[in-house]
N, C-alpha and C positions, 0 to 999 in steps of 0.2 A: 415608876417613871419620874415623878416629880422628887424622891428621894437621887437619882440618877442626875440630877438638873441641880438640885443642891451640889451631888459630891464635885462635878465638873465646875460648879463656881467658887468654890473652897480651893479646888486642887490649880484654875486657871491661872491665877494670880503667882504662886512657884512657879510655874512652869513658864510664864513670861520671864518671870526675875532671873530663872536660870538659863531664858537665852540672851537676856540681858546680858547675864556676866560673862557669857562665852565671849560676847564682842567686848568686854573691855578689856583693857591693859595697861597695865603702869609698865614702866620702860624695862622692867627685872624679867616679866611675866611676856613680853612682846621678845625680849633675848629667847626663854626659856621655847617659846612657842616657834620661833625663825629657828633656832636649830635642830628644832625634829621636823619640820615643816618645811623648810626653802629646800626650792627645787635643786640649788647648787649642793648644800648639804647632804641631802639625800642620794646624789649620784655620786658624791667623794664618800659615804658610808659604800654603796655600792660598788666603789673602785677597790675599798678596802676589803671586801668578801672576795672581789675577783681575785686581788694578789693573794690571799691565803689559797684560793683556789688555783692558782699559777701555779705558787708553791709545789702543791702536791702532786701536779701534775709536773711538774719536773722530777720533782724526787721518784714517781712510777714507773720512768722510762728505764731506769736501771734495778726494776725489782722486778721479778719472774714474770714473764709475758708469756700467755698460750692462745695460739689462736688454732682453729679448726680449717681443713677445707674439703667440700664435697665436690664431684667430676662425674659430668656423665658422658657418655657420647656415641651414638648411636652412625656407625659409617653405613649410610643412605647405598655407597655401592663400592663394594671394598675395593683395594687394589689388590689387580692378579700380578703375580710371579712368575717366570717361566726358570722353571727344572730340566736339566736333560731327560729325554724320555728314556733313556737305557738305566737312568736308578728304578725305573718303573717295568724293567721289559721288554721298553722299548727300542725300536732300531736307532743304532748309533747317530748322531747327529742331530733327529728332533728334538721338537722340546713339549714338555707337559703344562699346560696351563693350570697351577697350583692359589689357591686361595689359603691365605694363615690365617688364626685364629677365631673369632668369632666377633658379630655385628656390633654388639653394644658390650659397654665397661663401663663400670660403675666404680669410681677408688675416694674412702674416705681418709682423710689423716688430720692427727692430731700431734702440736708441735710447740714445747715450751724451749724455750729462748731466755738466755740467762745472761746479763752482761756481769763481765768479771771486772776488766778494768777501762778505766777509760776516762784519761785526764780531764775531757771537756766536760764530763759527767759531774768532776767532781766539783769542779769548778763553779757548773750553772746551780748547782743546789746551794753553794755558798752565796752567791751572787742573788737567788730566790730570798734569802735573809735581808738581803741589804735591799730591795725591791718592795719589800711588802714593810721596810721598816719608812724606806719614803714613800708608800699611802700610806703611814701611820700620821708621818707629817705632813705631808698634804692635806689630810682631812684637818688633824687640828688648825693649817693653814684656812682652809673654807671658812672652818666654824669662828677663825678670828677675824675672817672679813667679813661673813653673814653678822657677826655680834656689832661689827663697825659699820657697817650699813645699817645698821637696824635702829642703831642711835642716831645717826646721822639723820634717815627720815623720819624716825620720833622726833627728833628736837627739832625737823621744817615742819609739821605738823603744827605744833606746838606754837610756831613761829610764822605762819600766817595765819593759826587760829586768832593770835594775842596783836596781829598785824588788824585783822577784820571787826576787833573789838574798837579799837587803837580810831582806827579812822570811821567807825561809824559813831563812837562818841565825838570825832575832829567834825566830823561833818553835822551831827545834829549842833552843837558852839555856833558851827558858822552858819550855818541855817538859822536861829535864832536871831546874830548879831547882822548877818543880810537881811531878815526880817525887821528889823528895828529901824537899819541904816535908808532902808526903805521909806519904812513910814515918815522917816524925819526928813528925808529929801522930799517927799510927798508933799509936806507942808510946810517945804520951804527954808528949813531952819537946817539944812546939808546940801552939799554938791554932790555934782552923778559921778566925781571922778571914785567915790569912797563906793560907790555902788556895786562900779567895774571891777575897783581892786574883792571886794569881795567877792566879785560874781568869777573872777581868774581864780582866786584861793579855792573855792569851793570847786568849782567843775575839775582842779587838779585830785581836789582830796574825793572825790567822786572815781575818779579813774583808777586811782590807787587802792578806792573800797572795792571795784569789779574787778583789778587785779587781784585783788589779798582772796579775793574768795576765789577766782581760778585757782590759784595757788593751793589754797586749803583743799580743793579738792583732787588736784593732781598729786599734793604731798602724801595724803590720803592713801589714794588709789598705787604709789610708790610703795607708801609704810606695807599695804598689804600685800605687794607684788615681792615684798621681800619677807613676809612672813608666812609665806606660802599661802595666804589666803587669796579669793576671787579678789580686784579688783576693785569691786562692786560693795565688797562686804563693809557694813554698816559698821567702824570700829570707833570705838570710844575709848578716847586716851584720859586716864584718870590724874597722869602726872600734870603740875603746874609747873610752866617756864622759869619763873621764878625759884620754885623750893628743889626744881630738878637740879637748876642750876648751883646752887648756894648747895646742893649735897656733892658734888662734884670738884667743892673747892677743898682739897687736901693736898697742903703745901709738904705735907709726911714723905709722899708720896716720892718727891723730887730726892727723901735719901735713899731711895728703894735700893739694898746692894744688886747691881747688874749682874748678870751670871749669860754670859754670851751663849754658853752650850743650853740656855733655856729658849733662848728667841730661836722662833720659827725658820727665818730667812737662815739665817746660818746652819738650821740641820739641815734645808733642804741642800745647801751651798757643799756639806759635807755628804749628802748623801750622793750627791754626782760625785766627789770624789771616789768616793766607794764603788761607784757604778765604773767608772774610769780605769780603778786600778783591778775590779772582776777582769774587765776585758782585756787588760795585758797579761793577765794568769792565762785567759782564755787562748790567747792569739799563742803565747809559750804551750801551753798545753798538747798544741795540735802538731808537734813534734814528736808527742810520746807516741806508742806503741800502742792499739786500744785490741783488747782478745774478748771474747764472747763464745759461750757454749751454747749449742742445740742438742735437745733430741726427738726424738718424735716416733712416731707409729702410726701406722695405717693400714689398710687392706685393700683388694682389689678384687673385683668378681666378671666373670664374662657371660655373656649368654646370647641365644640366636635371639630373645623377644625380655621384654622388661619383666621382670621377675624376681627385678636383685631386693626386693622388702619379702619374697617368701622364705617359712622358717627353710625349710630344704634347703636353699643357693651356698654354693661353696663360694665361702672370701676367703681369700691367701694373704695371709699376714703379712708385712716389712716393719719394718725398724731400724732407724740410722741414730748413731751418735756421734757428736763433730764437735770441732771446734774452729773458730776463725780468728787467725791472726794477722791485722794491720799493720803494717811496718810502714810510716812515712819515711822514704830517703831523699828523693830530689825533687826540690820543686821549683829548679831557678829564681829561687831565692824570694820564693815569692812571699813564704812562709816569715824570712825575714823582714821584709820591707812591712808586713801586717804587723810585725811586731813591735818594729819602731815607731809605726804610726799609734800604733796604741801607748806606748810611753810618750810621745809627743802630747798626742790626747792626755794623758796621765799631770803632766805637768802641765799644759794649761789649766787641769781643774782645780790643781793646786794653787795655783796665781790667781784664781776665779776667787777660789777662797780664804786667802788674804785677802782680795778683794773687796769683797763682803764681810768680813767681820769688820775692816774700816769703815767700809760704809754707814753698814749694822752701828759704830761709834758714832760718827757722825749726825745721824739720824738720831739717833736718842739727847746727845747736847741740844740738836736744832727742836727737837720734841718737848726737851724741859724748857727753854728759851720760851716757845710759841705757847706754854703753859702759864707758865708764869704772866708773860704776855697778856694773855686774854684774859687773866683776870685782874693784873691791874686793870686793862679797857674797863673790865666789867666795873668796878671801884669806880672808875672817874665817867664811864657812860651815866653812870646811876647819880654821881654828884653831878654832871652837870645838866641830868633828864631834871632835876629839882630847881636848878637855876633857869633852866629855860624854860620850865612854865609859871615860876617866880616874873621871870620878864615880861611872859605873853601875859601874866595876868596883871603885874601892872599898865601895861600898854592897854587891855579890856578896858581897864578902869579909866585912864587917860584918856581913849579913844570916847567913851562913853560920855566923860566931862568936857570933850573938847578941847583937850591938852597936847593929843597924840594925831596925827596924820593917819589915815586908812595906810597908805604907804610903811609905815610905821608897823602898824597893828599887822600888815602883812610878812612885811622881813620876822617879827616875832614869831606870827606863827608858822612860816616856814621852818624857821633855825628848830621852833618846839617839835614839830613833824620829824625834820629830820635828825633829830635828838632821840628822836621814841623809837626810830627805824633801828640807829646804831645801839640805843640800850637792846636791845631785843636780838639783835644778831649778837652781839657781845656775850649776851647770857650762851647761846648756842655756840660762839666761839670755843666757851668754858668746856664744856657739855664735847665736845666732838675732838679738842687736842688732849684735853683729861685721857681721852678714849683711845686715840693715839699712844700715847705715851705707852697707856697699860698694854697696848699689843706688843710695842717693841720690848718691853721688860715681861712681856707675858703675864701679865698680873690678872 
């Protein structure tokens, strides 16, 4: 027993740390874990087994079909006939009340089915390729937005964690310098106006600490609701704001040669082409001629009482072989008008996509633009996060020798607050157009 008590306090200690590490993640391993995990991923993996599945199920309906069928029927009270009675004997003119066959019949058959031709056939199996090629890209679609989501609330995590740091060190300064400003009005040697202004600074930086931590736990409860985790689950982000950010700054990046036929939007943009021009094959198709073979075999047995499973009962064999041929001729023109609506369709998917590959331009200039962008912000948030608590601290010192106005000491550290809010969204700025970029270039 007490060797049992040792091995459980030896083995306790791993077996914390490794569920420790289950809940953390750096921003690579939080990607890794959302795209086998998010619920969105998981059903575009499952749209892409259904299309293989489509597939083959198109391709079936033109490869050998056998089906069976069994018939019973049992007439409850047959129908009578009436015969002249003179084939029987009888005097001219009556009639004999005749009953055929017998009560019950039993017929099995068996009936394979073979299509030969048949434009629409060949059509939809071509058209099966082009289907199952956009759930190829749709899912790598999901997996580029679950990867952009996934950044997006790691870096708000991150950024009302370093928001909750941010204003509970702002609040413990002014806690202090209200304490002080206090005691010195206490005894005379201050006014109550420096009291107010501190006591407005502080109950603001107080509200903004009970928002930063709603925040951190809604961002939280987001990051796991996109990493297919509960909610609730306990996760721990090992990355720092700062060195996320500063890995994110690759100015390389902005020569990345573009290659349009790799972004996403554009193969979806070509894949409705492709779905477009099936369906005018299709609509043409249904002009042609479509022939089909049968053949089949069965038996049929009769009796006054059910008996047709004993070995004895006679079944009388059949056998037919056929074939069926479809000729469309007129179909007041109906057959045309689907056709032209389907090259209409045809050519706006066209125009669609022109469309979208300017777009697709577009978006990628305004992508490197809002790149570059945020990290100059980030360069000059960071120079002037240093000058404005350069200010607030000489105004500390001012206010302290009685140099500076409470009014003073306030505007300082306002501009420093809202200096620390824009350095910190700035890093996240970096962090989520970075991310951008790499979807449109696919990188």
């Amino acid at each position: 027993m007490r060797t049992l008590i040792i091995c459980l306090l030896l083995v306790s200690p791993w077996l914390s740390r490794g569920q420790e590490s289950d809940n953390n993640f750096s921003l690579d391993e939080a990607i890794v874990h959302a795209l086998q995990n998010n619920y969105s991923a998981i059903n575009a993996s499952r749209d892409l087994v259904d299309a293989q599945k489509q597939k083959w199920e198109t391709i079936a309906t033109g490869l050998p079909q056998i089906s069976g069928a069994i018939s019973y029927q049992n007439q409850l009270k047959q129908p009578v006939n009436q015969i002249p009675a003179e084939f029987f004997g009888g005097e001219p003119g009556t009639f004999q009340e005749v009953v055929f066959g017998q009560p019950q019949t039993a017929t099995a058959t068996a009936t394979l089915t073979q299509q030969i031709f048949d434009g629409s056939y060949i059509v939809g199996v071509q058209a099966t390729k082009a289907f199952l090629s956009y759930s190829r890209n749709n899912k790598e679609k999901t997996d580029l937005d679950v990867r952009k989501a996934v950044v997006e609330a790691y870096g708000n995590v991150l950024l009302a964690q370093e928001s909750v740091l941010i204003s509970e060190n702002n609040k413990a300064t002014l806690e202090k310098n209200l304490y002080e400003t206090k005691r010195i009005y206490e005894n005379g040697l201050g006014d109550e106006e420096s009291v107010d202004q501190l006591q407005i600074t502080l109950s603001s930086v107080n509200n903004q600490l009970k928002n930063a931590k709603r925040l951190e736990k809604i961002t939280l409860q987001m990051l796991n609701l996109m990493m297919g985790l509960p909610i609730q689950n306990p996760t721990v982000l090992t990355e720092n704001l700062d060195d996320l950010a500063q890995k994110q700054i690759n100015l390389g990046l902005l020569d990345t040669e573009f290659k349009m036929e790799n972004n996403v939007d554009y193969k979806l943009a070509n894949n409705l082409n492709e779905q477009r021009f099936y369906e005018l094959k299709l609509a043409k198709s249904r002009a042609l001629p479509s022939l089909n073979a049968f053949v089949n075999y069965g038996g049929s047995s009769f009796s006054d009482s059910f008996n047709f499973l004993s070995s004895g009962q006679q079944w009388f064999g059949q056998s037919i072989l056929g074939f069926d041929l479809n000729i469309p001729i007129f179909s007041s023109l109906g057959r045309s008008a689907t056709t032209q609506r389907a090259k209409i369709a045809l050519d706006k998917a066209k125009t669609q996509l022109t469309e979208a590959q300017e777009q697709i331009r577009l978006q990628l200039e305004n992508s490197k633009s809002d790149y570059i962008l945020a990290i100059e912000e980030y360069d000059t948030s960071k120079q002037n996060l240093k000058l404005a608590e350069r200010i607030e601290n000489k105004n500390q010192i001012k206010y302290s020798e009685g140099l500076a106005t409470s009014f003073e000491l306030r505007q300082a550290q306002t501009q420093l607050y809202a200096t620390q809010q824009e350095y910190l969204q700035s890093m996240v700025d970096v962090i989520n157009s970075k991310t951008e970029l790499e979807t449109i270039i696919n990188q």
